[in-house]
PDB file of N, CA, C and O in Angstrom:
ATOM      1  N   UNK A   1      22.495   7.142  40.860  1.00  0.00           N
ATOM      2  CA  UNK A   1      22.876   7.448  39.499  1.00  0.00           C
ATOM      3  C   UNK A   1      23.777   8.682  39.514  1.00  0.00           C
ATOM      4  O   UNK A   1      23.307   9.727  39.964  1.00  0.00           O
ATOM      5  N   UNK A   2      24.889   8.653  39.112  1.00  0.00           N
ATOM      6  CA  UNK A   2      25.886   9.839  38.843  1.00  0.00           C
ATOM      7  C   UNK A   2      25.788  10.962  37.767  1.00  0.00           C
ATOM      8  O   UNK A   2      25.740  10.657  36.576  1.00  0.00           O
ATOM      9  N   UNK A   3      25.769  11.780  38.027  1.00  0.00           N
ATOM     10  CA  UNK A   3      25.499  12.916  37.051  1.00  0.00           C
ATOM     11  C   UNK A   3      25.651  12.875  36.009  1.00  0.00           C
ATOM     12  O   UNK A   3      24.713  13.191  35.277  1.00  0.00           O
ATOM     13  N   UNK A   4      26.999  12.434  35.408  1.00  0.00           N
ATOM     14  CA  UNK A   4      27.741  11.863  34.064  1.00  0.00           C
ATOM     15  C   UNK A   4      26.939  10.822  33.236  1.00  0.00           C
ATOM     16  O   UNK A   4      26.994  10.514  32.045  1.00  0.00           O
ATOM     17  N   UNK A   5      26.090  10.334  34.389  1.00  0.00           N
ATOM     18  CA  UNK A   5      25.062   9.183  33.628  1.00  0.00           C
ATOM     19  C   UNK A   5      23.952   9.870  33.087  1.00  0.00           C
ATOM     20  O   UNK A   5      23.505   9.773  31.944  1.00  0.00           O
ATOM     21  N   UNK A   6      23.455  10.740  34.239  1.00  0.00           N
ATOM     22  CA  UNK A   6      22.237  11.682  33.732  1.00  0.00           C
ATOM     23  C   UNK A   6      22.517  12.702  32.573  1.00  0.00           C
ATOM     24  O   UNK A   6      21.687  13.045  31.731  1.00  0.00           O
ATOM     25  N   UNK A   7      23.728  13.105  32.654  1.00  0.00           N
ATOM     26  CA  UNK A   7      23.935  14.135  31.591  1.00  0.00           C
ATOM     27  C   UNK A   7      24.167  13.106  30.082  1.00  0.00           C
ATOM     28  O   UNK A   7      23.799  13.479  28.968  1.00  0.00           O
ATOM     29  N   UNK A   8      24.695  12.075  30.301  1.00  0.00           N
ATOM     30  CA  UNK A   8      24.712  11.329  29.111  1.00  0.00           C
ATOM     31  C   UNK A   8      23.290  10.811  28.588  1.00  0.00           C
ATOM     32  O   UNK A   8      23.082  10.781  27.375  1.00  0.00           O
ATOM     33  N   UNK A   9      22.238  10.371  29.570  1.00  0.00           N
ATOM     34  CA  UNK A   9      20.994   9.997  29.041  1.00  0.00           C
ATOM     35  C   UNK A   9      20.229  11.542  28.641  1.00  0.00           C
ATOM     36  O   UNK A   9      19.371  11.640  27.764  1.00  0.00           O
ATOM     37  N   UNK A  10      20.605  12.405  29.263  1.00  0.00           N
ATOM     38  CA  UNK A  10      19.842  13.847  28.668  1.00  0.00           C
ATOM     39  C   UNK A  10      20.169  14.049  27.026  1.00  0.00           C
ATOM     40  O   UNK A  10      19.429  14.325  26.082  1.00  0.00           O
ATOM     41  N   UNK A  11      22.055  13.708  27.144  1.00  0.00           N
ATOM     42  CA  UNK A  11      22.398  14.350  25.088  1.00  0.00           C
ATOM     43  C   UNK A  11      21.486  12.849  24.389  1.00  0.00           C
ATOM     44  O   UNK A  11      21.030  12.924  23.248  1.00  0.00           O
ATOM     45  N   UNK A  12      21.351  11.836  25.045  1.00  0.00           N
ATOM     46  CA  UNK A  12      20.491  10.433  24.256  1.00  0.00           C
ATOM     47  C   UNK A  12      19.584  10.805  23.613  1.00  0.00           C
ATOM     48  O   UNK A  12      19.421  10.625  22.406  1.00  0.00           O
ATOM     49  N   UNK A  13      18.602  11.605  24.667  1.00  0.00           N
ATOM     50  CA  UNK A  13      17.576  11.991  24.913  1.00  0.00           C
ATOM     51  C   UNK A  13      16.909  13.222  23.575  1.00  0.00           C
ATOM     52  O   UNK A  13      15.998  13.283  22.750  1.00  0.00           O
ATOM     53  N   UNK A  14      17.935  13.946  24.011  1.00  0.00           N
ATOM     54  CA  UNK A  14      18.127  15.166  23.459  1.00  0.00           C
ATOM     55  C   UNK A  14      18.427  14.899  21.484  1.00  0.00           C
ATOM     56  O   UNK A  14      17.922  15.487  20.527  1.00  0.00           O
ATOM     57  N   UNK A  15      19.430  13.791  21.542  1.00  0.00           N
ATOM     58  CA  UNK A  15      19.645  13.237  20.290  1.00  0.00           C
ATOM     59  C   UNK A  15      18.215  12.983  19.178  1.00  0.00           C
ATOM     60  O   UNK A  15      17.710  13.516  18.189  1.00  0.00           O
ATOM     61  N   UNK A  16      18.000  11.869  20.040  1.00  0.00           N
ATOM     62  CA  UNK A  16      16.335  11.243  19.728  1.00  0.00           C
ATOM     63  C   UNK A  16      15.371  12.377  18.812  1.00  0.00           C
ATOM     64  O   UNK A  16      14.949  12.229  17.666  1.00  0.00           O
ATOM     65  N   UNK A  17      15.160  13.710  19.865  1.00  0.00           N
ATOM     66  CA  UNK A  17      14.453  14.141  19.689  1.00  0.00           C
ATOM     67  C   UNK A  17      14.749  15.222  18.644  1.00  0.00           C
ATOM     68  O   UNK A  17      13.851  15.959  18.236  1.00  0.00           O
ATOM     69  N   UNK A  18      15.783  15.295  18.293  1.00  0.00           N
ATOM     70  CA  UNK A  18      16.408  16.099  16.918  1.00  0.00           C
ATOM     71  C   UNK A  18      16.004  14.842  15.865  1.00  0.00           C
ATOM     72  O   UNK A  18      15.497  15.147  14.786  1.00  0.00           O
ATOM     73  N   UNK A  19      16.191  13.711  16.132  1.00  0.00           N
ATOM     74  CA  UNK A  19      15.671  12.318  14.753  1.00  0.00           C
ATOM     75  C   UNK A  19      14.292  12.506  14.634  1.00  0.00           C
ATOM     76  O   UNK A  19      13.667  12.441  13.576  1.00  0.00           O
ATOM     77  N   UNK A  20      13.634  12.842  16.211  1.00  0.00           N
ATOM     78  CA  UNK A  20      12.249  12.674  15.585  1.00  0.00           C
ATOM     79  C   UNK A  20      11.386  13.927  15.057  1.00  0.00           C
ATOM     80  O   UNK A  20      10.435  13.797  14.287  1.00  0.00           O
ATOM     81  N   UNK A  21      11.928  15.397  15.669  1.00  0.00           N
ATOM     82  CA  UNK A  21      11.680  16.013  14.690  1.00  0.00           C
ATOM     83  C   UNK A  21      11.814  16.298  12.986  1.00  0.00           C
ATOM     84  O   UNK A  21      10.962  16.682  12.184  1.00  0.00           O
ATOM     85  N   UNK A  22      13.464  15.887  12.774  1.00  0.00           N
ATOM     86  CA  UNK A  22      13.914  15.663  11.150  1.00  0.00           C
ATOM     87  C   UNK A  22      12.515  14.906  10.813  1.00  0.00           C
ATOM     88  O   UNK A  22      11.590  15.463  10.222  1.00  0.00           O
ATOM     89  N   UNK A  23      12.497  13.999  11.121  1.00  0.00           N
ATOM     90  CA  UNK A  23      11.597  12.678  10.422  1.00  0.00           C
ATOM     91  C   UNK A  23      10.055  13.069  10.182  1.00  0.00           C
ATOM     92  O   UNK A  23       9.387  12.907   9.161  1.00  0.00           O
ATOM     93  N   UNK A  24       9.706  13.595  11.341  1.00  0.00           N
ATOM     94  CA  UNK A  24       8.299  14.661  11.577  1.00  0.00           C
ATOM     95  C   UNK A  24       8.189  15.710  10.209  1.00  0.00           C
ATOM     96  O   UNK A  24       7.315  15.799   9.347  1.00  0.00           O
ATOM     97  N   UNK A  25       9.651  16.562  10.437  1.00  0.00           N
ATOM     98  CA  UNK A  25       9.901  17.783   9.114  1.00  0.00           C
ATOM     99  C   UNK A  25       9.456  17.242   7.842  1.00  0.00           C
ATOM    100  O   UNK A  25       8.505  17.644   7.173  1.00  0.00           O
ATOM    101  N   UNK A  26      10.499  15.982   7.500  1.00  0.00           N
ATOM    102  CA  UNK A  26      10.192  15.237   6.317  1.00  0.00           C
ATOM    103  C   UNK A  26       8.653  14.763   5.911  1.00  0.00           C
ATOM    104  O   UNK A  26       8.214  15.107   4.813  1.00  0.00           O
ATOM    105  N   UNK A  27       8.111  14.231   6.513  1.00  0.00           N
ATOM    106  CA  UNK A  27       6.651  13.663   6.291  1.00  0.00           C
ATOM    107  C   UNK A  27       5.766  14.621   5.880  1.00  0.00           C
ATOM    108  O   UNK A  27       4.982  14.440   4.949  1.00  0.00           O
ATOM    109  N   UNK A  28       5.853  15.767   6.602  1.00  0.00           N
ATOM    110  CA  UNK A  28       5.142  16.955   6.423  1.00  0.00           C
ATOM    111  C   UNK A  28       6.052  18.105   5.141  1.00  0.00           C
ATOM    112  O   UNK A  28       5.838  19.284   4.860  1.00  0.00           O
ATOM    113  N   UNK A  29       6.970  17.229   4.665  1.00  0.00           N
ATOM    114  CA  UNK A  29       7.681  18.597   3.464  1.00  0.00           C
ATOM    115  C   UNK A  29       6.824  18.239   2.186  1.00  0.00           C
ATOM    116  O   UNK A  29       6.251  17.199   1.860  1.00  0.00           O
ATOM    117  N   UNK A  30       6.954  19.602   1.515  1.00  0.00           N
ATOM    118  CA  UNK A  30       6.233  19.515   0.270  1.00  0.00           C
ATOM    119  C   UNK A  30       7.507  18.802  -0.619  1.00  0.00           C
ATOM    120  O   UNK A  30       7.406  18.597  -1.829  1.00  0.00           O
ATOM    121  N   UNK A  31       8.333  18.567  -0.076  1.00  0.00           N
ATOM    122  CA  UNK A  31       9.497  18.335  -1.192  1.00  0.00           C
ATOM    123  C   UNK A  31       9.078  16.483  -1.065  1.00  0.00           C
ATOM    124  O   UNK A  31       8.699  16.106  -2.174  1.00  0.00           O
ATOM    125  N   UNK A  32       9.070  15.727  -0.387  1.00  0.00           N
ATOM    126  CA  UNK A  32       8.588  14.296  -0.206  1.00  0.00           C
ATOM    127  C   UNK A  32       6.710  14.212  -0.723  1.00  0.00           C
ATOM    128  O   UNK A  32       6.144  13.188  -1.105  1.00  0.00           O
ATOM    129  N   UNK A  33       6.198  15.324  -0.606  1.00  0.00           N
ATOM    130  CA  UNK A  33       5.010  15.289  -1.164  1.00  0.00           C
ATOM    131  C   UNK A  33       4.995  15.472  -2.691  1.00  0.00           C
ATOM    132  O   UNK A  33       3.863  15.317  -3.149  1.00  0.00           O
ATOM    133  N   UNK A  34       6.131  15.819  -3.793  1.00  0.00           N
ATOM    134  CA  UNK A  34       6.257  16.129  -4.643  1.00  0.00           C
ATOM    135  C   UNK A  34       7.070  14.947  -5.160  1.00  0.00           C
ATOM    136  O   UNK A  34       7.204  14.954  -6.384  1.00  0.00           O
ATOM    137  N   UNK A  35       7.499  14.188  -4.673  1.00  0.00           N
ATOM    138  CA  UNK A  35       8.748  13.121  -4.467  1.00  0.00           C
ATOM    139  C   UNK A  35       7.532  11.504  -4.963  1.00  0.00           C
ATOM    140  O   UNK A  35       7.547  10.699  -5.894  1.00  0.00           O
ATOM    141  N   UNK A  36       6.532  11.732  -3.600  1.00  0.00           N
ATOM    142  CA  UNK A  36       5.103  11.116  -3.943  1.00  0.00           C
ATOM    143  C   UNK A  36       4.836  11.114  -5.468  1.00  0.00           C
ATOM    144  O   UNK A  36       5.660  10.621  -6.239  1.00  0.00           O
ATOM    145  N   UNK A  37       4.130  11.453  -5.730  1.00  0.00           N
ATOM    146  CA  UNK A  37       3.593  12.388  -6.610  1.00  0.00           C
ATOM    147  C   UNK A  37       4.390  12.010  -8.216  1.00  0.00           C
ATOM    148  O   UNK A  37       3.885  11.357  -9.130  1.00  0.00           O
ATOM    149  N   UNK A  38       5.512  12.534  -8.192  1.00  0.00           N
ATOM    150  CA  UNK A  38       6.108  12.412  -9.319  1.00  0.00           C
ATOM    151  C   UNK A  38       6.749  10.766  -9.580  1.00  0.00           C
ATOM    152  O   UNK A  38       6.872  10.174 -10.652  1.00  0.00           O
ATOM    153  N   UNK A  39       7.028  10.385  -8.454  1.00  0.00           N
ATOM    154  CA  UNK A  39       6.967   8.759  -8.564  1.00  0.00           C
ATOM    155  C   UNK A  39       5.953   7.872  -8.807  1.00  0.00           C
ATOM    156  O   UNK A  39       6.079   6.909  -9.564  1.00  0.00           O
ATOM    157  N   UNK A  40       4.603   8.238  -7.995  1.00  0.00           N
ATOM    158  CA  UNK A  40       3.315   7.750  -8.261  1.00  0.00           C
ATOM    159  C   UNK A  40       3.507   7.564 -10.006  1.00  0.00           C
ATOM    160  O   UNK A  40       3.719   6.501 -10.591  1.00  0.00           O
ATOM    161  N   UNK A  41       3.371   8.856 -10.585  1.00  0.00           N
ATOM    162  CA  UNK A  41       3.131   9.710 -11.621  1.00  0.00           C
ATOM    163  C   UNK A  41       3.689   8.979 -12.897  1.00  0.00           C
ATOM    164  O   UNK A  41       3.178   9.124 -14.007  1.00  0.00           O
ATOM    165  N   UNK A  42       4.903   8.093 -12.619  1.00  0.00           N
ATOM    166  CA  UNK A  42       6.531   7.645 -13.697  1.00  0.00           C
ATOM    167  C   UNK A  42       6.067   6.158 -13.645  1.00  0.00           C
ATOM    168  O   UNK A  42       6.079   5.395 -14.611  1.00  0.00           O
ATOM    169  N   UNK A  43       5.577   5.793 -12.135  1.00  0.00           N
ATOM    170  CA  UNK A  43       5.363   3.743 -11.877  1.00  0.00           C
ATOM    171  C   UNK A  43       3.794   3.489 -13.052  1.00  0.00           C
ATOM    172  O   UNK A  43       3.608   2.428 -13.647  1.00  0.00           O
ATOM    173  N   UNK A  44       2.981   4.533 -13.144  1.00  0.00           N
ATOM    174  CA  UNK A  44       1.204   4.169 -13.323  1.00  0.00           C
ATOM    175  C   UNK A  44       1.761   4.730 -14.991  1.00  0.00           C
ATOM    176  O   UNK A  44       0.976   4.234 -15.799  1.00  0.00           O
ATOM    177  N   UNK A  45       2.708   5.478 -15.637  1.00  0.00           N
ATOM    178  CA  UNK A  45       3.260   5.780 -16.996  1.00  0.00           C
ATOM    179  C   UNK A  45       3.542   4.192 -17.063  1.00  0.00           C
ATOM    180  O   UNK A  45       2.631   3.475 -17.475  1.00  0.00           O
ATOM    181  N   UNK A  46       4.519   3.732 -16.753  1.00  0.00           N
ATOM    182  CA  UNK A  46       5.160   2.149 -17.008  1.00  0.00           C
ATOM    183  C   UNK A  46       4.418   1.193 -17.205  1.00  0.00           C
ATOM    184  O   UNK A  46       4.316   0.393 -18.135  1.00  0.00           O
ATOM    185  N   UNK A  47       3.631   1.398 -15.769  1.00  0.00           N
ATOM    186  CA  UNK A  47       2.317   0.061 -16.070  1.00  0.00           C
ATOM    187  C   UNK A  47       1.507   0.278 -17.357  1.00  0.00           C
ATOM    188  O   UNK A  47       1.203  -0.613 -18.151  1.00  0.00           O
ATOM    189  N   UNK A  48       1.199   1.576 -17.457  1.00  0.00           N
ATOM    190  CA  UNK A  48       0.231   2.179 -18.674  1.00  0.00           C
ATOM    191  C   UNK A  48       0.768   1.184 -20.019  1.00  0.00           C
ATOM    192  O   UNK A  48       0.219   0.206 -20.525  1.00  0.00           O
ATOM    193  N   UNK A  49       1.994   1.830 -20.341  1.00  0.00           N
ATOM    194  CA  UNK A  49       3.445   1.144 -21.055  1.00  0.00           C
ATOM    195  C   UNK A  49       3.439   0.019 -21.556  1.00  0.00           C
ATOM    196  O   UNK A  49       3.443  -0.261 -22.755  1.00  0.00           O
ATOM    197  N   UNK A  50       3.426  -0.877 -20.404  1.00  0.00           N
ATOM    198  CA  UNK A  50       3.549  -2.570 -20.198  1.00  0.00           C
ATOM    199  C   UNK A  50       2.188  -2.919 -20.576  1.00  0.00           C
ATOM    200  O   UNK A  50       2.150  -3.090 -21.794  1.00  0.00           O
ATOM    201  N   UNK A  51       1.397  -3.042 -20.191  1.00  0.00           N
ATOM    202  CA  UNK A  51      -0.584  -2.761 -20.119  1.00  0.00           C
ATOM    203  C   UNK A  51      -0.773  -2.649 -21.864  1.00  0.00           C
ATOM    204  O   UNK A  51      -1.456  -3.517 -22.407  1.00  0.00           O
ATOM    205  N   UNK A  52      -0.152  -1.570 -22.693  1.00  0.00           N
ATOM    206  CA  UNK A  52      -0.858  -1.237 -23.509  1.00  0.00           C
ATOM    207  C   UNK A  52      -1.535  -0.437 -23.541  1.00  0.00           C
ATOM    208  O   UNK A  52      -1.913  -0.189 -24.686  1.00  0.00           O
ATOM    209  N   UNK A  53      -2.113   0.444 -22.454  1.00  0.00           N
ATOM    210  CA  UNK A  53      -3.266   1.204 -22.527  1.00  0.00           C
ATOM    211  C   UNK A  53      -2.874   2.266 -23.133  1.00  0.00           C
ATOM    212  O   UNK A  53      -1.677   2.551 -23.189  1.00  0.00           O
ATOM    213  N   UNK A  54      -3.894   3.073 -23.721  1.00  0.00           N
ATOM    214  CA  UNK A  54      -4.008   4.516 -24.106  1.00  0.00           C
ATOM    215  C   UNK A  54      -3.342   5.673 -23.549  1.00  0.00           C
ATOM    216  O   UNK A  54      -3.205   5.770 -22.329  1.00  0.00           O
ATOM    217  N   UNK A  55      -2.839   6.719 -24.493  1.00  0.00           N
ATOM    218  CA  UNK A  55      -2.608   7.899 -23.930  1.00  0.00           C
ATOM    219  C   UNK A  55      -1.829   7.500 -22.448  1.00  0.00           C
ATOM    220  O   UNK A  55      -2.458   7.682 -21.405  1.00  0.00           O
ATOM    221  N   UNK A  56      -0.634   7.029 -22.409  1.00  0.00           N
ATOM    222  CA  UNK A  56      -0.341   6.650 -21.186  1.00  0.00           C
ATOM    223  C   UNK A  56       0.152   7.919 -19.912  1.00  0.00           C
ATOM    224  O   UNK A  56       0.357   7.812 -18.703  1.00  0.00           O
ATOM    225  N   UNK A  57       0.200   8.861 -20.671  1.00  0.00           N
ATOM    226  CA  UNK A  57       0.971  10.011 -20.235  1.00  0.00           C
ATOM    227  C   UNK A  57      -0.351  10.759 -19.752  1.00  0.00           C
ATOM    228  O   UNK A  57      -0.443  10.851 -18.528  1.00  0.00           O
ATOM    229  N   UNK A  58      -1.081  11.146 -20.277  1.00  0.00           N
ATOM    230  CA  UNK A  58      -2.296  11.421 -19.970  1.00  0.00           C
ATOM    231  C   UNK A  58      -3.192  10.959 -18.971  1.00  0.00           C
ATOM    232  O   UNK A  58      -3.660  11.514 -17.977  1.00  0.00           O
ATOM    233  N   UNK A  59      -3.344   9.717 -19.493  1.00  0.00           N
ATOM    234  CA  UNK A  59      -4.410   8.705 -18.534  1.00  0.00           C
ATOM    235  C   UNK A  59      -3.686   8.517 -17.095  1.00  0.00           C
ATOM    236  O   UNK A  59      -4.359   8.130 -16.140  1.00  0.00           O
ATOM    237  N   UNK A  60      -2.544   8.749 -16.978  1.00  0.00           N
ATOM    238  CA  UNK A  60      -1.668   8.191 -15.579  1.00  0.00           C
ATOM    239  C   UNK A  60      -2.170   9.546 -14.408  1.00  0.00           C
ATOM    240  O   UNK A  60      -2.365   9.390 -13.202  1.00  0.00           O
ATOM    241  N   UNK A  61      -2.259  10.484 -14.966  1.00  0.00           N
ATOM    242  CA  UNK A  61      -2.604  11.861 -14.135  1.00  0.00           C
ATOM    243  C   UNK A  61      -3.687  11.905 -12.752  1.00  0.00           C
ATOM    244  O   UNK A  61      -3.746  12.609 -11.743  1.00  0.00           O
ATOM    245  N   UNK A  62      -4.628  10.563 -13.389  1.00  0.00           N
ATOM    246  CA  UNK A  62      -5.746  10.872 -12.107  1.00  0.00           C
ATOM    247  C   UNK A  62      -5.085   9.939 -11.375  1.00  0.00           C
ATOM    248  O   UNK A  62      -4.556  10.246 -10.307  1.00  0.00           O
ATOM    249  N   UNK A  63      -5.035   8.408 -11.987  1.00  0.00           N
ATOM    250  CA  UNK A  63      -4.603   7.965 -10.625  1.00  0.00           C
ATOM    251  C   UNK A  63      -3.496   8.495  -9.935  1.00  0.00           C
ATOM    252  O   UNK A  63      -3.637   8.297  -8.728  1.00  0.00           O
ATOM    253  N   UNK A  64      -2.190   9.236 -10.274  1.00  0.00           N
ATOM    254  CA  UNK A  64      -1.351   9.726  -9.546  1.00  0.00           C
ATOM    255  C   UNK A  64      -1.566  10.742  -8.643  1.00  0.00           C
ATOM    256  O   UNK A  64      -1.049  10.864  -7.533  1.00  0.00           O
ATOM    257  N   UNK A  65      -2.640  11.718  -9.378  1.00  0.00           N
ATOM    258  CA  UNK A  65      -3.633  13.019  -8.620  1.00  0.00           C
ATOM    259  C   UNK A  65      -4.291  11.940  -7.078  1.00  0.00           C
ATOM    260  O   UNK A  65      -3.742  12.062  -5.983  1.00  0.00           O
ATOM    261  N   UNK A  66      -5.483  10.966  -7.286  1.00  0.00           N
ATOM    262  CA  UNK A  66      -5.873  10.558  -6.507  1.00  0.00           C
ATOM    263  C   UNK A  66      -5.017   9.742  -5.025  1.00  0.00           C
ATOM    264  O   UNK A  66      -5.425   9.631  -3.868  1.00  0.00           O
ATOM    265  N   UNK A  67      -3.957   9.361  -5.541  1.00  0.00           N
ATOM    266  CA  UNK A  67      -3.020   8.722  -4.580  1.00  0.00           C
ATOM    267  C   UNK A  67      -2.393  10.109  -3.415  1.00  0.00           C
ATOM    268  O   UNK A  67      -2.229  10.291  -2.209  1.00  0.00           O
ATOM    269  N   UNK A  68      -2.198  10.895  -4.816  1.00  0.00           N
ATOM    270  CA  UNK A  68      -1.527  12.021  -3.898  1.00  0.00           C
ATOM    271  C   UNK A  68      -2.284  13.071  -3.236  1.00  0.00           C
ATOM    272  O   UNK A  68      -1.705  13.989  -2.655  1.00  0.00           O
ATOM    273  N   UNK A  69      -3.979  12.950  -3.316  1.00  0.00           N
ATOM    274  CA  UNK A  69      -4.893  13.444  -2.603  1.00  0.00           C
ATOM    275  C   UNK A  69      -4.467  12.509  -1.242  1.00  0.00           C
ATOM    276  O   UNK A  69      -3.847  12.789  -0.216  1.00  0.00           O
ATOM    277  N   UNK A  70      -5.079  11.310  -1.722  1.00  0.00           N
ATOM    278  CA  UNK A  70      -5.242  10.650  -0.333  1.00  0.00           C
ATOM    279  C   UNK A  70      -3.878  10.548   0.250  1.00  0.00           C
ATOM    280  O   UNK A  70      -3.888   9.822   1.244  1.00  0.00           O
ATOM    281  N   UNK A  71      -2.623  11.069  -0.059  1.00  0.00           N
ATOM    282  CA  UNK A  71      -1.592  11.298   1.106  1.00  0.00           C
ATOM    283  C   UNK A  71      -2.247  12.584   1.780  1.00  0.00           C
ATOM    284  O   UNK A  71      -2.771  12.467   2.887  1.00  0.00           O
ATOM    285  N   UNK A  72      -2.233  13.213   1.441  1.00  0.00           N
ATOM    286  CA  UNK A  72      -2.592  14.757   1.953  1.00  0.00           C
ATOM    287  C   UNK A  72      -3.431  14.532   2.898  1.00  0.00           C
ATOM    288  O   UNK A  72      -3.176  14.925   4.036  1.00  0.00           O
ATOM    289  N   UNK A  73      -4.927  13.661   2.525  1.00  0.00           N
ATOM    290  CA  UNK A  73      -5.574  13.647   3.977  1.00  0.00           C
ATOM    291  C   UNK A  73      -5.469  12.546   4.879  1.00  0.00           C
ATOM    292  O   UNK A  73      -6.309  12.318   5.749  1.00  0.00           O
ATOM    293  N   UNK A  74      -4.334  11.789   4.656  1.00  0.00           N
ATOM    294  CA  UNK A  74      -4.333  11.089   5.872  1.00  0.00           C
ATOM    295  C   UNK A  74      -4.189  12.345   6.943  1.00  0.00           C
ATOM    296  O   UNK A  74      -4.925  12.617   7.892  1.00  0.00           O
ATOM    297  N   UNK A  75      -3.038  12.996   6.490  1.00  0.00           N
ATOM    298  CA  UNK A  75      -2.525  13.879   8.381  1.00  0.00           C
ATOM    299  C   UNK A  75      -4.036  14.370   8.722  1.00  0.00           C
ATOM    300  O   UNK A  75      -4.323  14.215   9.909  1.00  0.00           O
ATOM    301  N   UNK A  76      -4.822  14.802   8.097  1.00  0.00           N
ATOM    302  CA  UNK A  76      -6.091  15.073   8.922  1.00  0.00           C
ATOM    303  C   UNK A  76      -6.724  14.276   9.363  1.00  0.00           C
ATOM    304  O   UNK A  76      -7.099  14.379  10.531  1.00  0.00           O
ATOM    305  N   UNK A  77      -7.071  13.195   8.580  1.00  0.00           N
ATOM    306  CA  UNK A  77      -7.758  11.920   9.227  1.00  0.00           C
ATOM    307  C   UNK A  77      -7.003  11.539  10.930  1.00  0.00           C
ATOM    308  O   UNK A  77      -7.502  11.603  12.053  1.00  0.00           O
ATOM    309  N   UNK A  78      -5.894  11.220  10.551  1.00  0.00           N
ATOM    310  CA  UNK A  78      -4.782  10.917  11.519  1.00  0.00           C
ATOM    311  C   UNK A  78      -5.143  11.985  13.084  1.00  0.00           C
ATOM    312  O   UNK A  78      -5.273  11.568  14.235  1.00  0.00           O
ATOM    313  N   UNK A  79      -5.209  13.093  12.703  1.00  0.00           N
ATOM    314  CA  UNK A  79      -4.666  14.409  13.228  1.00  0.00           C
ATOM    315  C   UNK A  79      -6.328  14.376  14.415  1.00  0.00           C
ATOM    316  O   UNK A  79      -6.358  14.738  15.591  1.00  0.00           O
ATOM    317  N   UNK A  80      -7.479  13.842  13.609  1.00  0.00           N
ATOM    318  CA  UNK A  80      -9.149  13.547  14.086  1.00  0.00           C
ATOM    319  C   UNK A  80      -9.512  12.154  15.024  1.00  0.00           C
ATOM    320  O   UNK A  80     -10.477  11.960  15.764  1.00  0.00           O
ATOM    321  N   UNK A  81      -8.196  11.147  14.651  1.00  0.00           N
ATOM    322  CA  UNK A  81      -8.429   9.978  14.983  1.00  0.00           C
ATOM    323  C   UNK A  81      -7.799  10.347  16.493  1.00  0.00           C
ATOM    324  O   UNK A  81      -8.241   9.890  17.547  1.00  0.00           O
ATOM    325  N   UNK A  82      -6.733  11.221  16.374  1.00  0.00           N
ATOM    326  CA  UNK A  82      -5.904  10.872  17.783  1.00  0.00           C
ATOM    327  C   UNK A  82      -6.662  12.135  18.722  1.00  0.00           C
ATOM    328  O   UNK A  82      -6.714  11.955  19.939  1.00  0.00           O
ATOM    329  N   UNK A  83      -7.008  12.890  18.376  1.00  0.00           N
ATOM    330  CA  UNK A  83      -8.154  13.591  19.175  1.00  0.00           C
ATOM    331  C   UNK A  83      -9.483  13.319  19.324  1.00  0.00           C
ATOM    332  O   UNK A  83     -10.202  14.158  19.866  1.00  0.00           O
ATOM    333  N   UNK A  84     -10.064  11.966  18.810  1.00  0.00           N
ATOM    334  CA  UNK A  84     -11.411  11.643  18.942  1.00  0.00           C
ATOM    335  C   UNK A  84     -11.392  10.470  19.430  1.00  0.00           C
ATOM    336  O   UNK A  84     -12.164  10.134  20.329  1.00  0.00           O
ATOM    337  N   UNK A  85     -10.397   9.582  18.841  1.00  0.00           N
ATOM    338  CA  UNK A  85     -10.519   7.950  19.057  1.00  0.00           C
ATOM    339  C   UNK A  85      -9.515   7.288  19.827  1.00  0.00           C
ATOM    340  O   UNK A  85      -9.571   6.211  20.421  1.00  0.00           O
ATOM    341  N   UNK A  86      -8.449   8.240  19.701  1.00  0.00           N
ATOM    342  CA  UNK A  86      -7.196   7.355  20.906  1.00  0.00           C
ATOM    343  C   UNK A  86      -7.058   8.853  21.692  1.00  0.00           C
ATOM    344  O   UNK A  86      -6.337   9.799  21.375  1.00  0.00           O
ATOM    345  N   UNK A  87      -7.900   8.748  22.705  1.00  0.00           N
ATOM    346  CA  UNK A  87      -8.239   9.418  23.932  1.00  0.00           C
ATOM    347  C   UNK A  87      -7.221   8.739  25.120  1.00  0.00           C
ATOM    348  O   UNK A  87      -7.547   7.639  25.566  1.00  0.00           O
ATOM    349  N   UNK A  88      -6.241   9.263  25.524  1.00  0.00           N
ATOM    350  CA  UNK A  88      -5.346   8.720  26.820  1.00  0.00           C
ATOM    351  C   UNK A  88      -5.712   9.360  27.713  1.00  0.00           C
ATOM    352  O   UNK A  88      -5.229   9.190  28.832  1.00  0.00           O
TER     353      UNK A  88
END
């Protein structure tokens, strides 16, 4: 293998791992956690809307609260599973 090859699979390499940090950054930003959240927040208003139900603005708060709990603890769940249960 010629150097030019290795140095080209290193910037590949090197590339990759700038995508998979961005992507890592993102998952973990409060700005996509707020993104969650306020979308949850606008879809469960609509259905409310469409539905008929009560106080739609109001009533939409928990389930959007509860969705956007349970984003939050997946990464811990996640974070317990790969240190307890997927043991390499």
């Amino acid at each position: 293998m010629s150097l030019e090859k290795i140095a080209e699979e290193i910037d590949q390499l090197k590339d990759r791992n700038k995508r998979v940090d961005i992507n890592k950054a993102w998952e973990t930003s409060k700005t996509r956690k707020a993104l969650i959240l306020m979308l949850t927040y606008i879809v469960v208003v609509i259905f409310f809307f469409v539905a008929h139900l009560p106080n739609p603005f109001i009533n939409a708060i928990v389930p959007s609260l509860g969705f956007f709990l349970s984003t939050l603890s997946v990464s811990v769940v996640k974070g317990w599973w790969m240190k307890n249960i997927y043991k390499n």
